[in-house]
FIDRENFI-409174 format. One record per residue (C-alpha): residue number from 1; residue in one letter; z, y, x. Coordinates in steps of 0.02 Angstrom, whole numbers. Each point is the difference from the previous one (the first is absolute). Example, Ala and Ser with C-alpha at 12.3 -4.5 7.8 and 13.67 -1.06 7.14 Angstrom:
NODE lomi dovo     pz     py     px
NODE    1    a    390   -225    615
NODE    2    s    -33    172     69
***
This chain:
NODE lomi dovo     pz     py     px
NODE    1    x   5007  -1370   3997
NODE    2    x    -36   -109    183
NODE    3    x     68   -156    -29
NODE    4    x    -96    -64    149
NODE    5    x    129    -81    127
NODE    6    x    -29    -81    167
NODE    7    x     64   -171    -51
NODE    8    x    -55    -66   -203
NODE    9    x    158     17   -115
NODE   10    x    104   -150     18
NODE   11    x     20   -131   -138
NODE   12    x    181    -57    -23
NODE   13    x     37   -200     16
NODE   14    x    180    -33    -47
NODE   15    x     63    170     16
NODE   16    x    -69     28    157
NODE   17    x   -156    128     55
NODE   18    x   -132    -90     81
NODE   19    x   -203      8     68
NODE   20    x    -85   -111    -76
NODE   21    x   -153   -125     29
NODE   22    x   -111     92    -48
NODE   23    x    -40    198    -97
NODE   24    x    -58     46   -156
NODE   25    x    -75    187     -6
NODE   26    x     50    122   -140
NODE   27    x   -131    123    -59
NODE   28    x     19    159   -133
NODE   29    x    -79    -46   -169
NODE   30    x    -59    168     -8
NODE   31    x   -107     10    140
NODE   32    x     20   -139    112
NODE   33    x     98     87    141
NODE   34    x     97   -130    105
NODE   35    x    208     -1    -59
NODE   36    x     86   -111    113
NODE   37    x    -54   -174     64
NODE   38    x    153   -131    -16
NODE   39    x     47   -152     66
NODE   40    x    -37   -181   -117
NODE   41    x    104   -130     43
NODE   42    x    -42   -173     50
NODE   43    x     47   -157    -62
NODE   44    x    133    -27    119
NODE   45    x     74    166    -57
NODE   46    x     -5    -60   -208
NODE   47    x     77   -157     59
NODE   48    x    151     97     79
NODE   49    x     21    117   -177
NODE   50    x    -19   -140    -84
NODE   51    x    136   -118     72
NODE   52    x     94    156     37
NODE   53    x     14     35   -188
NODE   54    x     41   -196    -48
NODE   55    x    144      7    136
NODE   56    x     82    137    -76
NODE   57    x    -15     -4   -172
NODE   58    x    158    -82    -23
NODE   59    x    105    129    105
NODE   60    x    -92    134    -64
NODE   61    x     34    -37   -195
NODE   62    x    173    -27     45
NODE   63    x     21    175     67
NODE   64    x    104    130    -76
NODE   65    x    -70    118   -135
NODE   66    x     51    151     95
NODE   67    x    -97    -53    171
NODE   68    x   -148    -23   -108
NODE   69    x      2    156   -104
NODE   70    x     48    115    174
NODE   71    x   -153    -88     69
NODE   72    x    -87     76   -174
NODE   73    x     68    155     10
NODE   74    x    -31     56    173
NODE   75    x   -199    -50    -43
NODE   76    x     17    106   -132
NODE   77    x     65    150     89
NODE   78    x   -131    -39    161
NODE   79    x   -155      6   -121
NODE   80    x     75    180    -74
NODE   81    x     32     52    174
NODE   82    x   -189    -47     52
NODE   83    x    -66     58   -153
NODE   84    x   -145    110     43
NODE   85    x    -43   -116    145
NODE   86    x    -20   -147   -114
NODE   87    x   -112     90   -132
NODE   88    x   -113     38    145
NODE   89    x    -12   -171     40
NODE   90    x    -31    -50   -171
NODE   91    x   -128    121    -26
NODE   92    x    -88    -35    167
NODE   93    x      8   -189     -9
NODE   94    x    -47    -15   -200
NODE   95    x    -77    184    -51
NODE   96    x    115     33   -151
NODE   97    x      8    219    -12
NODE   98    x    149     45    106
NODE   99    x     92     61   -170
NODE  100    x     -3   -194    -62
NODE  101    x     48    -62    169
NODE  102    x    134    129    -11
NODE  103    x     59    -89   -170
NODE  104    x    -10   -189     76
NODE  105    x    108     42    127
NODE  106    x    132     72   -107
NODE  107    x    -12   -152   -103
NODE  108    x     40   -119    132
NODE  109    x    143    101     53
NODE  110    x     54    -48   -184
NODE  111    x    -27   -172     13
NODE  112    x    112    -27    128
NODE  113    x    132     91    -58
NODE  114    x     18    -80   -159
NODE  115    x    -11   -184    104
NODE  116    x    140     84     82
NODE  117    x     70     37   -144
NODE  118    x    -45   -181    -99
NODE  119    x     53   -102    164
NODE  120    x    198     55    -41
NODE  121    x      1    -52   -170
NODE  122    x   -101   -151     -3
NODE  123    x    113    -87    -89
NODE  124    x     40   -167    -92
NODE  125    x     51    -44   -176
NODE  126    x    146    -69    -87
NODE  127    x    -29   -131   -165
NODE  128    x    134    -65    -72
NODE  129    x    -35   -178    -73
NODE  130    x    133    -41   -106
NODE  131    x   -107     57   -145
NODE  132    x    -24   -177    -51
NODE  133    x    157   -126     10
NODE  134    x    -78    -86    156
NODE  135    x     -2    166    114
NODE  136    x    193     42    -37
NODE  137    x     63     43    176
NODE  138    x   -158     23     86
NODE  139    x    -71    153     46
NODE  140    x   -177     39     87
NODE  141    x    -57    109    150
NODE  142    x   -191     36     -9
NODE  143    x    -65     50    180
NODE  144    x   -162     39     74
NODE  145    x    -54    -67    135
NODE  146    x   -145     44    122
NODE  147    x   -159   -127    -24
NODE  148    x    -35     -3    199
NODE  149    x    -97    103    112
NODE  150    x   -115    134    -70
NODE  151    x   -209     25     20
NODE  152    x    -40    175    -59
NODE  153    x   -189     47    -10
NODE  154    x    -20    181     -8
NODE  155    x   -165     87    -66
NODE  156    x    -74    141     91
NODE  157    x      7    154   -149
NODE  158    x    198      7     15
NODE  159    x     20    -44    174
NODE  160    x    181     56      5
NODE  161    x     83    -15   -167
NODE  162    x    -78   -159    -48
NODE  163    x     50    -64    171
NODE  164    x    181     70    -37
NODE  165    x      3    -88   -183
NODE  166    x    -29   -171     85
NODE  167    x    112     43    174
NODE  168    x    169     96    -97
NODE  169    x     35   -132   -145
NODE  170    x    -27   -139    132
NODE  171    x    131     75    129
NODE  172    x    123     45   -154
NODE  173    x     15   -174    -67
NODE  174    x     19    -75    196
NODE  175    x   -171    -84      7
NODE  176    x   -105     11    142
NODE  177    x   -166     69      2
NODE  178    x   -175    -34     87
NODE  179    x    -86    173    -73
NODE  180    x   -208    -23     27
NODE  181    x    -71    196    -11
NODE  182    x   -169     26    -47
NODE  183    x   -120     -9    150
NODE  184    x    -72    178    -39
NODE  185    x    175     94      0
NODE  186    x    116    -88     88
NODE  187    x     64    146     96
NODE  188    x    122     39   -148
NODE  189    x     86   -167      5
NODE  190    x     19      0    200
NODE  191    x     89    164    -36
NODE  192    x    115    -81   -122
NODE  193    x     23   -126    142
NODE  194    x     69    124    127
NODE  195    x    113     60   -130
NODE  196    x     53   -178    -47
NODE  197    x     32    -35    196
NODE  198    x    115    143      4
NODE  199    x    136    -72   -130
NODE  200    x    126   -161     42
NODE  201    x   -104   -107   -123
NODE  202    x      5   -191    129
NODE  203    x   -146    -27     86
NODE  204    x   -134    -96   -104
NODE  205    x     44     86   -182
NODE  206    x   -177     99     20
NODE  207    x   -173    -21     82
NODE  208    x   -138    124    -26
NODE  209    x   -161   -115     33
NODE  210    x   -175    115      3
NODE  211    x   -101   -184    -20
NODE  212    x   -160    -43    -65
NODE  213    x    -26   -103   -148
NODE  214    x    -35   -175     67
NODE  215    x    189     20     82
NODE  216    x     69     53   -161
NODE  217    x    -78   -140   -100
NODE  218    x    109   -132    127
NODE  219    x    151     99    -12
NODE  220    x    -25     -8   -200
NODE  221    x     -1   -201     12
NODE  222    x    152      7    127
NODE  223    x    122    -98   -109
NODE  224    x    148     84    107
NODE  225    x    -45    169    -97
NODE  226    x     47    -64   -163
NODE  227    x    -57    201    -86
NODE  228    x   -155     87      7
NODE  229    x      2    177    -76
NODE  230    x   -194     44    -21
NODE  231    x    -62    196    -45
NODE  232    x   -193      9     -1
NODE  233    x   -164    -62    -86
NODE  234    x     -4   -150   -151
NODE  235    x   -102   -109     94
NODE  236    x    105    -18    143
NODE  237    x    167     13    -67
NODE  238    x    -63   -169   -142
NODE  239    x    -61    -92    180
NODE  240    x    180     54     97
NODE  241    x     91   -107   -163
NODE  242    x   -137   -141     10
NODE  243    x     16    -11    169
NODE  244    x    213     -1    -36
NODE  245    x     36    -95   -150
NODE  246    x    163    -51     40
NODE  247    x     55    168     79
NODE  248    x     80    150    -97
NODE  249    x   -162    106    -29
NODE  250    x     29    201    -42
NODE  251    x   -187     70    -45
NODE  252    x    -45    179    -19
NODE  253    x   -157     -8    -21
NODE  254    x    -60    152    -91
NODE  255    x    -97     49   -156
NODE  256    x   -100    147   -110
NODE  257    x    137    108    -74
NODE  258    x    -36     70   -169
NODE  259    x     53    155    -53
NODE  260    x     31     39   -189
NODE  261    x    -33    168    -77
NODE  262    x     57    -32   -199
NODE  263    x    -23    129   -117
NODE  264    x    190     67    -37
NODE  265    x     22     68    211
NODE  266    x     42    178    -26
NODE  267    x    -83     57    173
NODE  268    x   -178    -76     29
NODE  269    x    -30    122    129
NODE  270    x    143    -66    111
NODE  271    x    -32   -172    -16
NODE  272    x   -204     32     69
NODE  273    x     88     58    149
NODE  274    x    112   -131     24
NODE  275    x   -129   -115    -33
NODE  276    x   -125     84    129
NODE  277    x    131     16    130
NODE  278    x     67   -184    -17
NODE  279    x   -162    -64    -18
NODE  280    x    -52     81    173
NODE  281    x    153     -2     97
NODE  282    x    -10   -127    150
NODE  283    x   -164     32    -42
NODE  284    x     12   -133   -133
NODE  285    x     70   -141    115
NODE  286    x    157    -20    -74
NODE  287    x     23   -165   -109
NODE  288    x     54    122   -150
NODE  289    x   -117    134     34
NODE  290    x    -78     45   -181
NODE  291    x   -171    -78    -22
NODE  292    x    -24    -22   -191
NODE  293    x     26    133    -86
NODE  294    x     24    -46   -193
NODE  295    x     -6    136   -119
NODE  296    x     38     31   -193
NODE  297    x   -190     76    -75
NODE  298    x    136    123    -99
NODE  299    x     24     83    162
NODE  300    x   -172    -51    115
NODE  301    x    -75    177    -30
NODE  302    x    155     88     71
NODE  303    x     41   -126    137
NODE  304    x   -174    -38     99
NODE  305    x    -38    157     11
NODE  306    x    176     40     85
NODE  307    x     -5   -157     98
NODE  308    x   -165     46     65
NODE  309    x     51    180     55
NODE  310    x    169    -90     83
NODE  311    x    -98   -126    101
NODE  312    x   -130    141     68
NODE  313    x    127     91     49
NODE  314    x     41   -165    124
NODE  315    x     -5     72    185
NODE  316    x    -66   -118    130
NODE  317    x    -23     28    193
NODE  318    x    115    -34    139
NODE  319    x    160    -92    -40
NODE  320    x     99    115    124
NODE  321    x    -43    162   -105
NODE  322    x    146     10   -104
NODE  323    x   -100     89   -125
NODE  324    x   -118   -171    -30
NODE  325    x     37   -126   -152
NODE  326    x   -105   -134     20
NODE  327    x    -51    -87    198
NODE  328    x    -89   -134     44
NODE  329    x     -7   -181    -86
NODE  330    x     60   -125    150
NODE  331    x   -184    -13     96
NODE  332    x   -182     30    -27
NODE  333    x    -44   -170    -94
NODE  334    x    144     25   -135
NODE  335    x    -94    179    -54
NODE  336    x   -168   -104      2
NODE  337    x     73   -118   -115
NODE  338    x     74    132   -116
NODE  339    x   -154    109    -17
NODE  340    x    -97   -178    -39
NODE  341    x    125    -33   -126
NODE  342    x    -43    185   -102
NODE  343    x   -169    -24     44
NODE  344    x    -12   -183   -110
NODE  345    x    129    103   -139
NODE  346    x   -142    144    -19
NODE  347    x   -134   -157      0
NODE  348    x     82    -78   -141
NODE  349    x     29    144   -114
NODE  350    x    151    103     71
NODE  351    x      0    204     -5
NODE  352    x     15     62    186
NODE  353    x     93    175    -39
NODE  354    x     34     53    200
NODE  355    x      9   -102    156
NODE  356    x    -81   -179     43
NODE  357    x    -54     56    162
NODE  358    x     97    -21    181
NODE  359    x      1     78    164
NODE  360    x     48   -105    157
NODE  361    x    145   -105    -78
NODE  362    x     52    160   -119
NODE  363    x    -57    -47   -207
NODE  364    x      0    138    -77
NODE  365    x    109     12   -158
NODE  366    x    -84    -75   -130
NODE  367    x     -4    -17   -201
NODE  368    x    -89   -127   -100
NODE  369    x      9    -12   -190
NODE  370    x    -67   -138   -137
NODE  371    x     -4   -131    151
NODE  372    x    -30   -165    -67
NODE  373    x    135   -116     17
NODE  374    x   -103   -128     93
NODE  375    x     -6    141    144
NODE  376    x     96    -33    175
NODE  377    x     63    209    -30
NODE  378    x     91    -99   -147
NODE  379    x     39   -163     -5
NODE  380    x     34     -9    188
NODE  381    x    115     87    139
NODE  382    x   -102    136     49
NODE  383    x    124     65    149
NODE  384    x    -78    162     14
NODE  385    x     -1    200    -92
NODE  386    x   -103    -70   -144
NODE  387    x     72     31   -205
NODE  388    x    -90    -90   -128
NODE  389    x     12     63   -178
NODE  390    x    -11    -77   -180
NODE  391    x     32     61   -141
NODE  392    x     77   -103   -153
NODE  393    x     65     27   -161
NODE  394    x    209    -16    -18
NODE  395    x    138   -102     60
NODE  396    x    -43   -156    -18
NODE  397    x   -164     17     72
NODE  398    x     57     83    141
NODE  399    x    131   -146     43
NODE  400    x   -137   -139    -22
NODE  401    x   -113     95    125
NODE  402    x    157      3    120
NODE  403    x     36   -181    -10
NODE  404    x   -195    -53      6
NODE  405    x     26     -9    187
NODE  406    x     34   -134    126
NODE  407    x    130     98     91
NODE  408    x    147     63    -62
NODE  409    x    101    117    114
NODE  410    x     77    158    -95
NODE  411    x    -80    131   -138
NODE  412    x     47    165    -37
NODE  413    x      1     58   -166
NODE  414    x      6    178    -63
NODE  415    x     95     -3   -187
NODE  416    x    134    118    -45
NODE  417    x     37   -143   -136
NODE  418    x    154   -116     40
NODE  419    x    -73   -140   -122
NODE  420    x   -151     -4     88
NODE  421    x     64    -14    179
NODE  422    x    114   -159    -56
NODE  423    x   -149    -82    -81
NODE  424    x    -92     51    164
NODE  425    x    143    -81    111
NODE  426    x    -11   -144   -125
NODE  427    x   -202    -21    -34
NODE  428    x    -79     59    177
NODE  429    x    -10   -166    125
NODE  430    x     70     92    160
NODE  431    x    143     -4    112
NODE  432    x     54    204    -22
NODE  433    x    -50    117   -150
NODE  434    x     40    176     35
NODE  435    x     -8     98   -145
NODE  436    x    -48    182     27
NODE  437    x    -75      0    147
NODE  438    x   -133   -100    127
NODE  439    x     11   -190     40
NODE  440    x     28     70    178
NODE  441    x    175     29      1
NODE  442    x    114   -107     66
NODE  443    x    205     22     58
NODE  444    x     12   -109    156
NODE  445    x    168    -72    -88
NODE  446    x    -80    -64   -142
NODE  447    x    -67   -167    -31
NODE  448    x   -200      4     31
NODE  449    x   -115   -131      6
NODE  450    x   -135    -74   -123
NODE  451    x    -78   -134   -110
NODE  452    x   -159    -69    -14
NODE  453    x   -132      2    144
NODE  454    x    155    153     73
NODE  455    x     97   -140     65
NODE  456    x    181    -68     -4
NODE  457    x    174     50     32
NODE  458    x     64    162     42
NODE  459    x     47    148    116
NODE  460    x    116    137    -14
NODE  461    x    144    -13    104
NODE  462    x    123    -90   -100
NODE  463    x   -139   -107    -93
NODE  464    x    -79    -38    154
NODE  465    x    195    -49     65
NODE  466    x     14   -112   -133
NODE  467    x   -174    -72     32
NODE  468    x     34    -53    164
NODE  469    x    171    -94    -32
NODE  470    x     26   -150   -118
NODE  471    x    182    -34    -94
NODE  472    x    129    -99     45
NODE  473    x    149    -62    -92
NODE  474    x    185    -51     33
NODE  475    x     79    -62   -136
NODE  476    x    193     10     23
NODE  477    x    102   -124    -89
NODE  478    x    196     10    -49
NODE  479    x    -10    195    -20
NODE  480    x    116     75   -116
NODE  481    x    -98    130   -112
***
């Protein structure tokens, strides 16, 4: 697809479309081709957003639910209507397989639906205080509130549906928003800009900013955004909150998603291919993309074999050809770094059974087993189409190796046994369990975030709603209950 035009793709300050100081060039992950080149802002520009989203935060909280959630809805409808075009430009600015592309885009026309859908009935509650002698004729109204002005910081693997998790509970609760794509794929977000522009949303309720990272770091101190929402790596989402202590701080920051295979699932065969496909998929740079793979020894004679066969069976090449699983990783130094992570796994004892190698910024699908838990394949975030294996004996074992990790994100684990899952829901130090299936689902309605070194807070539409508004009470006095 030419993406190529005369002038770089705008940047949007305030609502409005413009050129900015200077340009930024977009290149294909999977072989380097030139994308677009788009317009960076300068500092004059994030001064404009900036005050332009301070002067209307008031106004814009104060508007009614139904402007907001047309304003959802017609994003919604625009992103179905530009569907295919969309995927292409996910695929060409990030290198995700057309077919996952295909699947982020539908997801983000979900998203904003259901912030259409949450903006109408974003209610408050009654509480009747009369319960104790003191409270008799008062009554309570608990409202939220928007905290102020929003900073989203948007990664580059999901560079439309993370972008829409931070832009369409922002927009629903009547909060401005400052969104800061990743420099890599921005293109997605500038789209979602055009699409913004078209609704009646006042001017100043969105920015799109394509910046750099010294930029973002002063518009992370700027006291008049009072919320940064943060998707991307540990290290800088910690330094974002140091650098913000007294700001509202919403980390997504990632993790090594276990998978559990326990002895009582009924279909080991089906859950090596979910395993292999949702350890790949993205190829591996999803933030809940299976990396440890934790299996009952009952059933390890069945299972590797199956999850081998399942993750040779992995097709990489182009992203475009619909037939391909697994594209590139984001650029040439992010394979190096992968294959040098297998490479120190095999060093210290880990079984290579296929894989380890790269071509270009393409890692071939790979499976380790017995890696040591001192390895980076295991005890880090590995961001790439790399499964690491061990094998342990029962339950209890299986849910210590889970929790012997920093991060703690979500886990999927494969039981048939209802007990089980609620001591897994109970025992396993996560934000999601998902029993029966890979740590890699996720409804975009449901609350999702993490603990640990995975961060704080978190998304979903109506969790990330309530995440960006604080309560408020009236107390009404004289009331006759």
């Amino acid at each position: 697809m030419d993406m190529i035009t005369p002038e770089p793709r705008p940047c949007w300050i305030a609502g409005r479309a413009e050129q900015g100081a200077s340009t930024i060039v977009v290149r294909h992950p999977f072989d380097g081709s030139e994308v677009a080149t788009v317009a960076v802002p300068g500092a004059d520009q994030v001064e404009r957003a900036v005050v332009a989203a301070v002067e209307v935060a008031k106004e814009f909280r104060r508007s009614p639910a139904h402007v907001r959630a047309a304003a959802l809805e017609h994003v919604s409808k625009a992103i179905a209507a530009r569907a295919e075009e969309i995927a292409e430009v996910i695929t060409a600015e990030n290198g995700k397989p057309m077919k996952w592309a295909d699947a982020e885009v539908r997801r983000a026309v979900s998203v904003f639906r259901i912030a259409a859908e949450e903006a109408r009935r974003f209610t408050g509650d009654l509480q009747r205080l009369d319960t104790d002698p003191a409270g008799e004729g008062r009554l309570a109204i608990t409202r939220r509130i928007p905290r102020g002005p929003v900073l989203g910081i948007s990664p580059f693997n999901f560079p439309l549906n993370l972008v829409a998790h931070k832009v369409a509970p922002a927009l629903a609760v009547g909060a401005p928003i400052i969104i800061k794509p990743a420099p890599r794929t921005p293109l997605s977000a500038l789209i979602l800009g055009e699409i913004l522009a078209e609704t009646e949303l006042p001017a100043g309720a969105f920015s799109v900013l394509p910046i750099g990272n010294e930029e973002t770091s002063a518009l992370v101190a700027d006291p008049r955004l009072p919320v940064v929402s943060f998707t991307g790596s540990g290290p800088v989402g910690w330094s974002l909150a140091d650098a913000a202590p007294r700001k509202h701080v919403v980390l997504e920051l990632g993790g090594n998603a276990a998978a559990v295979v326990l002895r009582d699932w009924p279909d080991i065969e089906g859950a090596a291919l979910r395993i292999a496909t949702f350890g790949n998929y993205q190829a591996g740079q999803s933030c809940i993309a299976v990396q440890r793979v934790i299996v009952d020894r009952a059933v390890a004679d069945e299972f590797v074999p199956a999850l081998l066969d399942a993750v040779q069976a992995q097709r990489t090449g182009d992203p475009y050809d619909t037939e391909v699983d697994v594209g590139p990783v984001v650029d040439e130094a992010a394979a190096e770094r992968i294959v040098a992570w297998v490479d120190e796994a095999v060093a210290a004892g880990a079984k290579l059974l296929t894989g380890g190698t790269r071509e270009g910024a393409t890692v071939e699908p790979t499976l380790l087993v017995d890696v040591p838990e001192t390895a980076k394949a295991w005890s880090e975030e590995i961001f790439g189409p790399v499964l690491a294996v061990s094998i342990v004996d029962g339950v209890d074992e299986a849910f210590a190796a889970v929790n012997a990790s920093a991060y703690g994100l979500q886990v999927g684990v494969f039981t048939s046994d209802v007990h089980l899952a609620f001591y897994a829901s109970t025992e396993l130090e996560v934000g999601g369990v998902i029993i029966g299936d890979v740590p890699s689902y996720r409804a975009d309605q449901m609350p999702y975030g993490g603990v640990k070194g995975s961060g704080v807070g978190r998304e979903g539409v109506l969790a990330a709603m309530t995440d960006l508004t604080e309560e408020r009470v009236t107390v009404f006095t004289g009331i006759d209950l």
